[in-house]
ZADO-1210 file (C-alpha; in nm, 4 decimals, padded with zeros to 6 digits):
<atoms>
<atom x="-01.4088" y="-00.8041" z="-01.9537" code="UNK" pos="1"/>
<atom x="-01.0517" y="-00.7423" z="-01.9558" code="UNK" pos="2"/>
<atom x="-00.9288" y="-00.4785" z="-01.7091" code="UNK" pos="3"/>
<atom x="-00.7721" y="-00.1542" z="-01.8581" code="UNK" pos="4"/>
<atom x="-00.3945" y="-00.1045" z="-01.8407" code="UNK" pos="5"/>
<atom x="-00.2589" y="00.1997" z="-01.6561" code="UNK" pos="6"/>
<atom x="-00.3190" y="00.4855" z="-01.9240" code="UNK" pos="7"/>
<atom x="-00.6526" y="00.3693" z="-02.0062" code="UNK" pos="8"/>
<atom x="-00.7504" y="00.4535" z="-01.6715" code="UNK" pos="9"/>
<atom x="-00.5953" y="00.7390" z="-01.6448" code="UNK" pos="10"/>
<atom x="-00.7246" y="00.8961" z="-01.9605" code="UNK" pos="11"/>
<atom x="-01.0851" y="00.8121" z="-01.8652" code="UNK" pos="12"/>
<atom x="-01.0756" y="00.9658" z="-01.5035" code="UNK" pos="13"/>
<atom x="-01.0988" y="01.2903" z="-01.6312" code="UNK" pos="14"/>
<atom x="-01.2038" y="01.5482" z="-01.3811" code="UNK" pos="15"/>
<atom x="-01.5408" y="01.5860" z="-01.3312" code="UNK" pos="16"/>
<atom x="-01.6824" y="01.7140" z="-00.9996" code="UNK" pos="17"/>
<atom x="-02.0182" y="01.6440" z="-01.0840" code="UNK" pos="18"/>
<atom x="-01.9582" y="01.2744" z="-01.1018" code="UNK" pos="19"/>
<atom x="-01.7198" y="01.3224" z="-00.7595" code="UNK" pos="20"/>
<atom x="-02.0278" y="01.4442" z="-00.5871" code="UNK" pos="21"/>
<atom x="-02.2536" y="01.1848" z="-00.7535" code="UNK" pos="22"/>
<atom x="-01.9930" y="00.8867" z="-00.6037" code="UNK" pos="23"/>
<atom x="-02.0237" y="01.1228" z="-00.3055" code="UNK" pos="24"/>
<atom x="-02.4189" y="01.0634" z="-00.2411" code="UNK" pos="25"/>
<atom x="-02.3469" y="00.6920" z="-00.2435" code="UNK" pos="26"/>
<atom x="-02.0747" y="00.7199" z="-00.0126" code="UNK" pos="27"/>
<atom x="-02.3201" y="00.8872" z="00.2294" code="UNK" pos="28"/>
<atom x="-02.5838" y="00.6353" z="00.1955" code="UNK" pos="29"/>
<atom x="-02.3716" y="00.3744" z="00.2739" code="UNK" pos="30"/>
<atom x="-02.1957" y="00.5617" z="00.5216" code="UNK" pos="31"/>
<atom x="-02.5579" y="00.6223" z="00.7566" code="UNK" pos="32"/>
<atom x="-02.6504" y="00.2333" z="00.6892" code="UNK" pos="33"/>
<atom x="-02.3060" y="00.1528" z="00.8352" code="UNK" pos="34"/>
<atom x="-02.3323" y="00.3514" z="01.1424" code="UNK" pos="35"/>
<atom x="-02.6617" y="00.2301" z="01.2300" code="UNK" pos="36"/>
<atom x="-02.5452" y="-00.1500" z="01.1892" code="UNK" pos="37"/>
<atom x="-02.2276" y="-00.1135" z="01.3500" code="UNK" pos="38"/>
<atom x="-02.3816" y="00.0382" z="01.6759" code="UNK" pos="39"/>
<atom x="-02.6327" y="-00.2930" z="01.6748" code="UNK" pos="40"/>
<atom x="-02.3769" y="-00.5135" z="01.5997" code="UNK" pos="41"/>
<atom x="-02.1356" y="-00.3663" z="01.8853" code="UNK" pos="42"/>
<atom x="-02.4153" y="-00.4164" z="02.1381" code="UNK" pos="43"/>
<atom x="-02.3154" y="-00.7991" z="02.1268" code="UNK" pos="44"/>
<atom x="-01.9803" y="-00.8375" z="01.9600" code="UNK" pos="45"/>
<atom x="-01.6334" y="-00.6986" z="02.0532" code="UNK" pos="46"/>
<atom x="-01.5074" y="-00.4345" z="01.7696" code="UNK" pos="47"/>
<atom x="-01.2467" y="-00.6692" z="01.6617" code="UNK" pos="48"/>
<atom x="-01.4714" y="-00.9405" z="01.5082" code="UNK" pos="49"/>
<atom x="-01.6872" y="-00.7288" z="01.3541" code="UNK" pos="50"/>
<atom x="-01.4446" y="-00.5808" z="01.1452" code="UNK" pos="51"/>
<atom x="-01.3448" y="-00.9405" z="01.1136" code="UNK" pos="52"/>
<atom x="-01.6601" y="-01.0765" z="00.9940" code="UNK" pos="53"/>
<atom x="-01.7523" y="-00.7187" z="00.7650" code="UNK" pos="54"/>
<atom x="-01.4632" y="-00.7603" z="00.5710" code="UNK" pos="55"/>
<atom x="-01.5148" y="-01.1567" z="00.5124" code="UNK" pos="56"/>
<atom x="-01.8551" y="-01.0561" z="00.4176" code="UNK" pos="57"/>
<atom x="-01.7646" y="-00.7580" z="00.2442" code="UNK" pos="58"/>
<atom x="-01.5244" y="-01.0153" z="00.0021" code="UNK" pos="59"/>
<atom x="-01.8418" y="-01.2587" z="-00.0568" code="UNK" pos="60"/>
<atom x="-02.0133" y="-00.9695" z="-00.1736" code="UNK" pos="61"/>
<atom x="-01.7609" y="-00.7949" z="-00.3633" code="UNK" pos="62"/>
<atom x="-01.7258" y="-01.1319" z="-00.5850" code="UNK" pos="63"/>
<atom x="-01.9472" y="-01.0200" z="-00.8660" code="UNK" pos="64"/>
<atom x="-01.7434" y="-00.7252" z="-00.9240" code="UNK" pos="65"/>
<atom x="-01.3847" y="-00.9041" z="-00.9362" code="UNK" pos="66"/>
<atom x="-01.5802" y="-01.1645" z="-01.1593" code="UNK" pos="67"/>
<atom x="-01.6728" y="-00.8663" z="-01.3799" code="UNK" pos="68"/>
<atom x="-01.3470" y="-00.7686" z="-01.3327" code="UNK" pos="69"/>
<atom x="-01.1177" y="-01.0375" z="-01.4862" code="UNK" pos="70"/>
<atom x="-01.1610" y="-01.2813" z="-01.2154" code="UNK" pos="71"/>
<atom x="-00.8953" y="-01.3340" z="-00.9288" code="UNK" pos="72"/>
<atom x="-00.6017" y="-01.3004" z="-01.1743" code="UNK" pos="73"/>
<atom x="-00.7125" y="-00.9085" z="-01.2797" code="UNK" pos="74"/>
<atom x="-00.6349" y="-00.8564" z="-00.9052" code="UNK" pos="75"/>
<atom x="-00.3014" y="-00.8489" z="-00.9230" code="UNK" pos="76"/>
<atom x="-00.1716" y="-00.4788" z="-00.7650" code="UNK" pos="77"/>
<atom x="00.1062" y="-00.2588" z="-00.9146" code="UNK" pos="78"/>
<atom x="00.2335" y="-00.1462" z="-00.5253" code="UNK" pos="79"/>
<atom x="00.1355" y="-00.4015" z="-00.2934" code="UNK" pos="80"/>
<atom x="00.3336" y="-00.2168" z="00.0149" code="UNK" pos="81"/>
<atom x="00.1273" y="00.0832" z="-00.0830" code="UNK" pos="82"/>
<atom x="-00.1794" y="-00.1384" z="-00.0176" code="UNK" pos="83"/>
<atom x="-00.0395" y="-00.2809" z="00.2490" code="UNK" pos="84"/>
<atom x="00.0232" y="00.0527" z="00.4225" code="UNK" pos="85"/>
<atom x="-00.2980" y="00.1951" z="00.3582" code="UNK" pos="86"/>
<atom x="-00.4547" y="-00.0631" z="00.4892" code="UNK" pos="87"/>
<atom x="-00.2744" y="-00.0953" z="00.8402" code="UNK" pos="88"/>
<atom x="-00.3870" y="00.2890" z="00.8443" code="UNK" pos="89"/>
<atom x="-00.7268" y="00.2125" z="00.7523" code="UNK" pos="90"/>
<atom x="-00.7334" y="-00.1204" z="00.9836" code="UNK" pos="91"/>
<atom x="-00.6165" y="00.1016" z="01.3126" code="UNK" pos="92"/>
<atom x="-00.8528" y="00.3923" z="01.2315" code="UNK" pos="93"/>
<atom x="-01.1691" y="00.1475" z="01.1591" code="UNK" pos="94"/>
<atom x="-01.1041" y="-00.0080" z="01.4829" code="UNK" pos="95"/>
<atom x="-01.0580" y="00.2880" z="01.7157" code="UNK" pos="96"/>
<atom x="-01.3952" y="00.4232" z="01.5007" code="UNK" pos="97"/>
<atom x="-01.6175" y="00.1215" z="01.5934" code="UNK" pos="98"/>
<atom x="-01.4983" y="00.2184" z="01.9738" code="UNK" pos="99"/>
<atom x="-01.5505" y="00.5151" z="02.0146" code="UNK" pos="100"/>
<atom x="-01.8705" y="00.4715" z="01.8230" code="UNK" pos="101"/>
<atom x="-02.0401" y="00.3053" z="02.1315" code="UNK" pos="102"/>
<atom x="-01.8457" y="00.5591" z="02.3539" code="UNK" pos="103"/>
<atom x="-02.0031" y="00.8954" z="02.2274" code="UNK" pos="104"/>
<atom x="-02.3061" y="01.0048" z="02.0307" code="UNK" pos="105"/>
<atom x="-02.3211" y="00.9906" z="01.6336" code="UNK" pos="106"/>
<atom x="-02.3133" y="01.3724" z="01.5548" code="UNK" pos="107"/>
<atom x="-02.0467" y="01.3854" z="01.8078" code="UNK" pos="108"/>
<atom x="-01.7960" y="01.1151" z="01.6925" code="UNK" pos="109"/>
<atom x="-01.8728" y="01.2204" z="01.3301" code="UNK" pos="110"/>
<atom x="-01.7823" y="01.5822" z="01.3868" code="UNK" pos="111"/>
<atom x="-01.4587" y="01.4754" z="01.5624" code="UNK" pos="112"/>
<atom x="-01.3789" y="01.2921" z="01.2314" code="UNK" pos="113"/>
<atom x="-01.3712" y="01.5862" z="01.0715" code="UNK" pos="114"/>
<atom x="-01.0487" y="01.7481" z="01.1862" code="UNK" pos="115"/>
<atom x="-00.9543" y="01.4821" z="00.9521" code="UNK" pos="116"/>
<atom x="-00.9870" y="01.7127" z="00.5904" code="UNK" pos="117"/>
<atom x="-00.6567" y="01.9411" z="00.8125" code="UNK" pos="118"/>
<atom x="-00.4597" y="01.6258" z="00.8084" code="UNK" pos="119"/>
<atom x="-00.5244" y="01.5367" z="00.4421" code="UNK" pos="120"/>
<atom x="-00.5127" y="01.8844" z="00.3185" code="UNK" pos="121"/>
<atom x="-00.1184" y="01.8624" z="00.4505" code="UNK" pos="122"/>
<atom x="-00.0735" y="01.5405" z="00.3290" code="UNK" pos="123"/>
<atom x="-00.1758" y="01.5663" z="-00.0121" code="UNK" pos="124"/>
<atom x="00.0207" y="01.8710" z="-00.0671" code="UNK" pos="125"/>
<atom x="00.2937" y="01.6834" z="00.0949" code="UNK" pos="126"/>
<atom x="00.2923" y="01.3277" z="-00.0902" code="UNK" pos="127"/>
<atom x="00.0463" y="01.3813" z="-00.3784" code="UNK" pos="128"/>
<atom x="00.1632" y="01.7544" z="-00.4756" code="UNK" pos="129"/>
<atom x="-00.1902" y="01.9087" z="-00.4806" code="UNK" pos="130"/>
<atom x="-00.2345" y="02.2518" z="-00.4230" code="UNK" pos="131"/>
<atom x="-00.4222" y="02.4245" z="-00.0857" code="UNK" pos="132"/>
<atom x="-00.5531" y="02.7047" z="-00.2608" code="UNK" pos="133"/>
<atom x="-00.7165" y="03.0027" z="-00.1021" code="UNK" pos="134"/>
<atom x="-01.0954" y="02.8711" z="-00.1876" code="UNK" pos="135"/>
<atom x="-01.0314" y="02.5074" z="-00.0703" code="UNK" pos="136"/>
<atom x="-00.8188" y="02.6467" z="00.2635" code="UNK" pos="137"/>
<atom x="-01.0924" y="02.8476" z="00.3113" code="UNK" pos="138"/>
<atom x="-01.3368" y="02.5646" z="00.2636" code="UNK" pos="139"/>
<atom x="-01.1748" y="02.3149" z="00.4604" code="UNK" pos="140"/>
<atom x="-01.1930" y="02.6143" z="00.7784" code="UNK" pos="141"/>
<atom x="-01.5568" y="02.6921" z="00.7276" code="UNK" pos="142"/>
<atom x="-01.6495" y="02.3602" z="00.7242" code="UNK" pos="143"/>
<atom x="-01.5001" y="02.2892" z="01.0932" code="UNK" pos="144"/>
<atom x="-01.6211" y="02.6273" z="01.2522" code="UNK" pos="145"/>
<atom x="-01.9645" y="02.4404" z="01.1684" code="UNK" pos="146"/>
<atom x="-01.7907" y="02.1106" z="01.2842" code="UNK" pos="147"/>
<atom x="-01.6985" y="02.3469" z="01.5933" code="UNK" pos="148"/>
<atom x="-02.0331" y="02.4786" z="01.6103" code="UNK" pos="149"/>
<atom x="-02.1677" y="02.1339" z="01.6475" code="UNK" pos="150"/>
<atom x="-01.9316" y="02.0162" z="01.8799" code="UNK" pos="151"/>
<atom x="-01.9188" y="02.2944" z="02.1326" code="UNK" pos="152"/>
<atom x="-01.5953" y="02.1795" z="02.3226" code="UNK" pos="153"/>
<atom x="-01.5590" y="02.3163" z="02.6689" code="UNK" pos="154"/>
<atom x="-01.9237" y="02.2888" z="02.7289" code="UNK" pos="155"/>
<atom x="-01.8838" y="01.9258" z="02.8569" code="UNK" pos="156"/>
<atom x="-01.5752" y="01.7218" z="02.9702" code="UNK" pos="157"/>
<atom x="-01.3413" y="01.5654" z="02.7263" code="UNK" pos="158"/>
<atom x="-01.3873" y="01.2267" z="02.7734" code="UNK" pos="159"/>
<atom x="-01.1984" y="00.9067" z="02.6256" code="UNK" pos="160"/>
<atom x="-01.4602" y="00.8671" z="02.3080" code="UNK" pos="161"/>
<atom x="-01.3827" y="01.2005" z="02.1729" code="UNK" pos="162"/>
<atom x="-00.9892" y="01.1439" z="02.2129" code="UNK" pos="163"/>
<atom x="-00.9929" y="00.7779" z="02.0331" code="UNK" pos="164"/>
<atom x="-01.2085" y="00.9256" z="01.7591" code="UNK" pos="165"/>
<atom x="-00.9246" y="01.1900" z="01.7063" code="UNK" pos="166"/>
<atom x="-00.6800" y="00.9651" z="01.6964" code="UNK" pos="167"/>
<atom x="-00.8867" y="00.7491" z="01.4555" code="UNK" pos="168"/>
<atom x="-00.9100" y="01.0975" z="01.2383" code="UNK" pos="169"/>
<atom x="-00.5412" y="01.0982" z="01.2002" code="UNK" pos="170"/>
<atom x="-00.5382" y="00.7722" z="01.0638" code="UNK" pos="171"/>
<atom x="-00.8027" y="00.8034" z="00.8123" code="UNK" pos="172"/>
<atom x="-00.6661" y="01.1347" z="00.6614" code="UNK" pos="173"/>
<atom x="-00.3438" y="00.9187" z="00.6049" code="UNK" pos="174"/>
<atom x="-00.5619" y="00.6346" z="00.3883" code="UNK" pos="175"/>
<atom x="-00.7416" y="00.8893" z="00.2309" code="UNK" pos="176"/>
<atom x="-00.4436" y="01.0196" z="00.0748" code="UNK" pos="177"/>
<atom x="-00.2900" y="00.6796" z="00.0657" code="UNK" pos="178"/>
<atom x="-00.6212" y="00.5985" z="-00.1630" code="UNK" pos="179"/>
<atom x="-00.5777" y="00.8558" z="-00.3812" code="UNK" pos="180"/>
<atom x="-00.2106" y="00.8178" z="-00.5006" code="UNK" pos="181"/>
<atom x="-00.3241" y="00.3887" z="-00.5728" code="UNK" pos="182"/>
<atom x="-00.6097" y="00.5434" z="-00.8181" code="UNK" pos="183"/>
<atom x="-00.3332" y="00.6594" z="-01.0011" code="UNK" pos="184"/>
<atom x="-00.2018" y="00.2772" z="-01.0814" code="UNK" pos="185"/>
<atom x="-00.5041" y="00.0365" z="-00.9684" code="UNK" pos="186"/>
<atom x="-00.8534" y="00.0392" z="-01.0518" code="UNK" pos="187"/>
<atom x="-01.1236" y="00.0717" z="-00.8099" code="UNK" pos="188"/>
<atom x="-01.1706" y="-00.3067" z="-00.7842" code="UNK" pos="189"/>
<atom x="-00.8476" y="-00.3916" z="-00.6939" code="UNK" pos="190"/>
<atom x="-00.8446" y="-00.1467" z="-00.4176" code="UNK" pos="191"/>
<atom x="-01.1280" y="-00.2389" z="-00.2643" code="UNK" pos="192"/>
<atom x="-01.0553" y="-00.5945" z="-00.3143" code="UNK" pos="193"/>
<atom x="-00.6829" y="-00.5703" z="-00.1255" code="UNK" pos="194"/>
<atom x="-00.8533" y="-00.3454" z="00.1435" code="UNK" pos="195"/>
<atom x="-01.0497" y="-00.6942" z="00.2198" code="UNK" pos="196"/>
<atom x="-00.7780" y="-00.9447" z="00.1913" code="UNK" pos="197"/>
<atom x="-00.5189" y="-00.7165" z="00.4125" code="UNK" pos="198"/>
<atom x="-00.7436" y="-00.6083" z="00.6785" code="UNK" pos="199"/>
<atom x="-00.8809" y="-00.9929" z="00.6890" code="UNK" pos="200"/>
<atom x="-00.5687" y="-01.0839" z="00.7868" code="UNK" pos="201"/>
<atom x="-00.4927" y="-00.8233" z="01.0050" code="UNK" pos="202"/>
<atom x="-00.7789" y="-00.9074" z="01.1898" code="UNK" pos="203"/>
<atom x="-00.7931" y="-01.2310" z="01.1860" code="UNK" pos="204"/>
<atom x="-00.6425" y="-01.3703" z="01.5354" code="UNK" pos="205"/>
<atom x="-00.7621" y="-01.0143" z="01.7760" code="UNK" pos="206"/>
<atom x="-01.0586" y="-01.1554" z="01.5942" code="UNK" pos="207"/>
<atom x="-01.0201" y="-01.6093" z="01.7270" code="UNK" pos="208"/>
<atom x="-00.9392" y="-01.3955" z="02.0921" code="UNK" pos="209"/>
<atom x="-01.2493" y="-01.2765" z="02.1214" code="UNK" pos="210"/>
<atom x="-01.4844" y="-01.4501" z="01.9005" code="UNK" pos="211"/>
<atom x="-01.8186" y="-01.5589" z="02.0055" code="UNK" pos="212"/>
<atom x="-02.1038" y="-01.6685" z="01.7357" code="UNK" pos="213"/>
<atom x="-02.3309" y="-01.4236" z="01.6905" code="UNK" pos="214"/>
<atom x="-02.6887" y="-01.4860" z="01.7150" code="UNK" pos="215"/>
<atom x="-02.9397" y="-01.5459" z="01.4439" code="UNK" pos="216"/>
<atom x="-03.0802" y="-01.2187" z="01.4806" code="UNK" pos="217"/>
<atom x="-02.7883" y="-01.0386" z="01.4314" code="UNK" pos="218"/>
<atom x="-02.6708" y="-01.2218" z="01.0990" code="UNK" pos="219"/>
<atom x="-02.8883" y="-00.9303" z="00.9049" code="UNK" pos="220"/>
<atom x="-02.7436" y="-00.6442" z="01.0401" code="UNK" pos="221"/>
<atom x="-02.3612" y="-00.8296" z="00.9071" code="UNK" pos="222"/>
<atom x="-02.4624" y="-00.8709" z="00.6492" code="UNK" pos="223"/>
<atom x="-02.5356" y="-00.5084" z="00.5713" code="UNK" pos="224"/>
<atom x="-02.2696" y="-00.3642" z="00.7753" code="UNK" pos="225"/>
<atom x="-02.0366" y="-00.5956" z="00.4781" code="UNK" pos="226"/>
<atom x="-02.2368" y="-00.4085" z="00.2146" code="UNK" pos="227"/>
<atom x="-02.2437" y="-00.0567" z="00.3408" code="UNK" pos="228"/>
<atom x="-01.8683" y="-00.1049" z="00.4662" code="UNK" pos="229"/>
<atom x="-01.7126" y="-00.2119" z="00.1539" code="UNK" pos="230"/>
<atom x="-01.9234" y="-00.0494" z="-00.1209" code="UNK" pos="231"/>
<atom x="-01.8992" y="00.2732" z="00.0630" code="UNK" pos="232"/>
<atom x="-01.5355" y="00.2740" z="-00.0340" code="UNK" pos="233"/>
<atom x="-01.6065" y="00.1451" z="-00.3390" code="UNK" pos="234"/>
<atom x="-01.7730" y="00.5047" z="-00.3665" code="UNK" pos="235"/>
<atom x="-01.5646" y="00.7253" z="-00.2116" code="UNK" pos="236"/>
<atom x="-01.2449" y="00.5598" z="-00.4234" code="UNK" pos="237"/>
<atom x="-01.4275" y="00.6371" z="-00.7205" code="UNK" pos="238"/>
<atom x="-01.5065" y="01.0102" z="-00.6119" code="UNK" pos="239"/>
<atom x="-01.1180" y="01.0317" z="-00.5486" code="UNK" pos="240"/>
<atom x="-01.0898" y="00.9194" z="-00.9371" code="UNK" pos="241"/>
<atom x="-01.2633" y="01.2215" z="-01.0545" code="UNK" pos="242"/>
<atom x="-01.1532" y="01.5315" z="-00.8118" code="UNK" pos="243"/>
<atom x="-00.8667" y="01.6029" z="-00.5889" code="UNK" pos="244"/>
<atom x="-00.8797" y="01.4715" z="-00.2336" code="UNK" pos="245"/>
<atom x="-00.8665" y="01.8177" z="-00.0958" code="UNK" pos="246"/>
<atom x="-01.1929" y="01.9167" z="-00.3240" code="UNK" pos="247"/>
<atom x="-01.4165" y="01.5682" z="-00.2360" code="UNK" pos="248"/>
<atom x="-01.2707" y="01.5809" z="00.1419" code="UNK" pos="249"/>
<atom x="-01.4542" y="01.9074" z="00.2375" code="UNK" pos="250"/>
<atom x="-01.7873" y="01.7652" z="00.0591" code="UNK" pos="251"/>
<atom x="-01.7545" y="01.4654" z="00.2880" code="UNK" pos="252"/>
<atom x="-01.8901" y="01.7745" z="00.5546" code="UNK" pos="253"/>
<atom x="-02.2410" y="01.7139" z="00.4968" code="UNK" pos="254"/>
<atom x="-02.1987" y="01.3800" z="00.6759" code="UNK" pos="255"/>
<atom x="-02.2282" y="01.5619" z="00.9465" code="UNK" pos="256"/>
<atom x="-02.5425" y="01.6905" z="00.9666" code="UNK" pos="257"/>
<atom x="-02.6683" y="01.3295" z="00.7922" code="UNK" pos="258"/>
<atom x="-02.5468" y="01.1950" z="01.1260" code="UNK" pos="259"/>
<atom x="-02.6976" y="01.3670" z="01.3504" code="UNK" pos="260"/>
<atom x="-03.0037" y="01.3075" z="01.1620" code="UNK" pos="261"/>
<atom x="-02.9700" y="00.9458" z="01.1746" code="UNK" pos="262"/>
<atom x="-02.9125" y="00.9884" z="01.5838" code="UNK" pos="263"/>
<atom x="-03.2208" y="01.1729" z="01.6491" code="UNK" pos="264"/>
<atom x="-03.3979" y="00.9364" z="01.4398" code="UNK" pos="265"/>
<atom x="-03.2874" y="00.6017" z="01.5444" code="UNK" pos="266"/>
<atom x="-03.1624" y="00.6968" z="01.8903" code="UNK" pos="267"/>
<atom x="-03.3611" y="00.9770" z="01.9883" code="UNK" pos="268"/>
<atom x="-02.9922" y="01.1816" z="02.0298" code="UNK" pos="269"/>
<atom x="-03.0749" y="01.5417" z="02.1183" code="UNK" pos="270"/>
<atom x="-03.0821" y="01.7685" z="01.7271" code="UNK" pos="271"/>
<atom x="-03.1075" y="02.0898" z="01.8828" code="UNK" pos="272"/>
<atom x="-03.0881" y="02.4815" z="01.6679" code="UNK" pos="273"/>
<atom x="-02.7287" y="02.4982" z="01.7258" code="UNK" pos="274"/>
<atom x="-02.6644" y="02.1658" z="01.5300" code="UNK" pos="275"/>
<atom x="-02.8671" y="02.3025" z="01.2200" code="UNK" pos="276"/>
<atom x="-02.6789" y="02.5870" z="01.2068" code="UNK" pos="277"/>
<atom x="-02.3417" y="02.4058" z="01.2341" code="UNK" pos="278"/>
<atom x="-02.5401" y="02.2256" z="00.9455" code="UNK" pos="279"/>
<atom x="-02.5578" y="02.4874" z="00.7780" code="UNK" pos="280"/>
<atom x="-02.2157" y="02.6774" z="00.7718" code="UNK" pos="281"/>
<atom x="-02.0890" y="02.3070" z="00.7014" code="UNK" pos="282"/>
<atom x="-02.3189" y="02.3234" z="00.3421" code="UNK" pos="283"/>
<atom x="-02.1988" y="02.6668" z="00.2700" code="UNK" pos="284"/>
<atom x="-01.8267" y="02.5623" z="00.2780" code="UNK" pos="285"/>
<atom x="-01.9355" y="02.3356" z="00.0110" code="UNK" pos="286"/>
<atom x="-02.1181" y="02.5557" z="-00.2228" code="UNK" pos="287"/>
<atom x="-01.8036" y="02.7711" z="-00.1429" code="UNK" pos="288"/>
<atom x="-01.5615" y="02.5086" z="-00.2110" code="UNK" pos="289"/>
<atom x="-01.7620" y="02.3895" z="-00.5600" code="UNK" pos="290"/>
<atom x="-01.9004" y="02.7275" z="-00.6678" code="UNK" pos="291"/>
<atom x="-01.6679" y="02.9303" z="-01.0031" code="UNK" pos="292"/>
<atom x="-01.5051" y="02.5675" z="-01.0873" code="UNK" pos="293"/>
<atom x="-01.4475" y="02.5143" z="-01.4259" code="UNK" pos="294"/>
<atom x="-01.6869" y="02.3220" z="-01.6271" code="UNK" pos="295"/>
<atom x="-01.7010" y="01.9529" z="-01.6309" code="UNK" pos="296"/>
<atom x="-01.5590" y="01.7768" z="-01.9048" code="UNK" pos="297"/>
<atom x="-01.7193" y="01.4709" z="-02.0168" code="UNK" pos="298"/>
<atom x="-01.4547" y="01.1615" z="-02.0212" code="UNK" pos="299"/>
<atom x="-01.4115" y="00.9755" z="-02.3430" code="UNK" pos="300"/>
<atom x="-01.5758" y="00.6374" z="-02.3870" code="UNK" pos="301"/>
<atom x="-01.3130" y="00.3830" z="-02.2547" code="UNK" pos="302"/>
<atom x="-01.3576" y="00.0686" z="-02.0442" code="UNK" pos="303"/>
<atom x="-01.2287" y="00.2403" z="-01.6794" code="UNK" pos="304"/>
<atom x="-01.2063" y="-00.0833" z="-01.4063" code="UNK" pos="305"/>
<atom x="-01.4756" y="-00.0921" z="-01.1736" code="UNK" pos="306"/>
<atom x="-01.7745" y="00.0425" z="-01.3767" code="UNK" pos="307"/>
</atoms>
């Protein structure tokens, strides 16, 4: 299939928020799987090699899809220091995310993540001259009084987890936005593809300093943490192709709640009332933030890279 230029991808991203939030529920899924592979995988390995080894896995797995694509030639990129940036971003805040990951409970470390949608809101209206309007502002600050809510600060001590995670928040706001200005030139494919390659590199001798084989039993949970680290972006890049990053941002809220789902679950983390009601505020920022839109508008039929 050959890719589509510039303007054919641009005239089939129409906005459509219904197909944002539909990119959105993979993004979530993939999102839970990684958490819960990434805290198995850190039990044994140091944080640096297993972003090493998700992103060479990631690129094995990703293969069909550049295949589809046009093969290795289709991933050429129209702003290669844009991808380069975004991914030293990306790279930093991945790495401070798998640390603080086996620092601090789920719901905790994914709550902190969320002062995140302040530092995109900014930067979008900054670099990618969208607009804060009074429904998203107010979106964005509903959604963390239930991030607050969850959180409860100064009812336990601050401790290093909860400070690396912020830091890591900073980061990913700045990829988020970096993401969302390279939809405007490269397609989905080549994104995700560079992501790989750059942060591969990146990683690669942290990764030799530290590396010790994994065990056989281990090799599973890799091999999903590849999938459910690469295709989630593969998700949320597409969601960025079809709304603003200041309207899919504040739905990213209800991976809150997911997470401390998946904690009490899996690691028995305490889900107590206050959490379900920080839950719930978070949901009714987004049924705030989504309600009185105007109606979707179907794109036209044209071959959009990625698909």
């Amino acid at each position: 299939m050959t890719p589509p230029s510039a303007p054919a991808i641009a005239a089939a991203d129409t906005t459509s928020y219904t197909r944002a939030a539909g990119w959105m529920v993979g993004w979530f899924a993939a999102m839970m799987m990684m958490i819960v592979a990434g805290r198995t995988v850190l039990a044994e390995l140091n944080p640096f090699e297993v972003m090493e080894l998700r992103s060479l896995v990631g690129l094995v797995l990703l293969s069909p899809l550049i295949v589809g694509h046009g093969g290795l030639r289709s991933m050429a990129t129209k702003r290669p220091l844009m991808q380069l940036g975004r991914n030293v971003a990306h790279y930093s805040g991945q790495y401070l995310w798998f640390l603080a990951l086996s620092m601090i409970p789920i719901a905790q470390l994914v709550s902190i993540e969320f002062t995140m949608p302040i530092w995109t809101a900014v930067l979008a209206s900054i670099f990618l001259g969208e607009r804060v309007t009074l429904r998203k502002g107010l979106a964005i600050a509903l959604g963390l009084v239930g991030v607050v809510v969850i959180v409860r600060p100064g009812m336990s001590a601050a401790n290093a987890g909860q400070l690396i995670m912020l830091f890591a928040a900073v980061t990913f706001a700045i990829s988020v936005v970096m993401v969302k200005s390279l939809t405007r030139t490269d397609s989905t494919v080549v994104i995700i593809f560079w992501m790989l390659i750059v942060q591969s590199l990146l990683g690669f001798l942290p990764a030799l300093r530290v590396w010790s084989w994994p065990s056989a039993e281990l090799w599973p949970w890799l091999v999903l943490l590849g999938f459910s680290g690469t295709f989630s972006h593969y998700c949320l890049t597409n969601a960025m192709r079809f709304a603003e990053a200041t309207v899919v941002v504040p739905m990213d809220f209800l991976r809150v709640p997911l997470s401390a789902a998946v904690g009490w679950l899996v690691y028995a983390e305490r889900l107590d009332l206050v959490t379900v009601l920080g839950a719930g505020v978070i949901l009714v920022a987004n049924l705030f933030n989504l309600a009185g839109r105007r109606a979707d508008v179907a794109p036209p039929v044209t071959c959009r890279g990625g698909s």
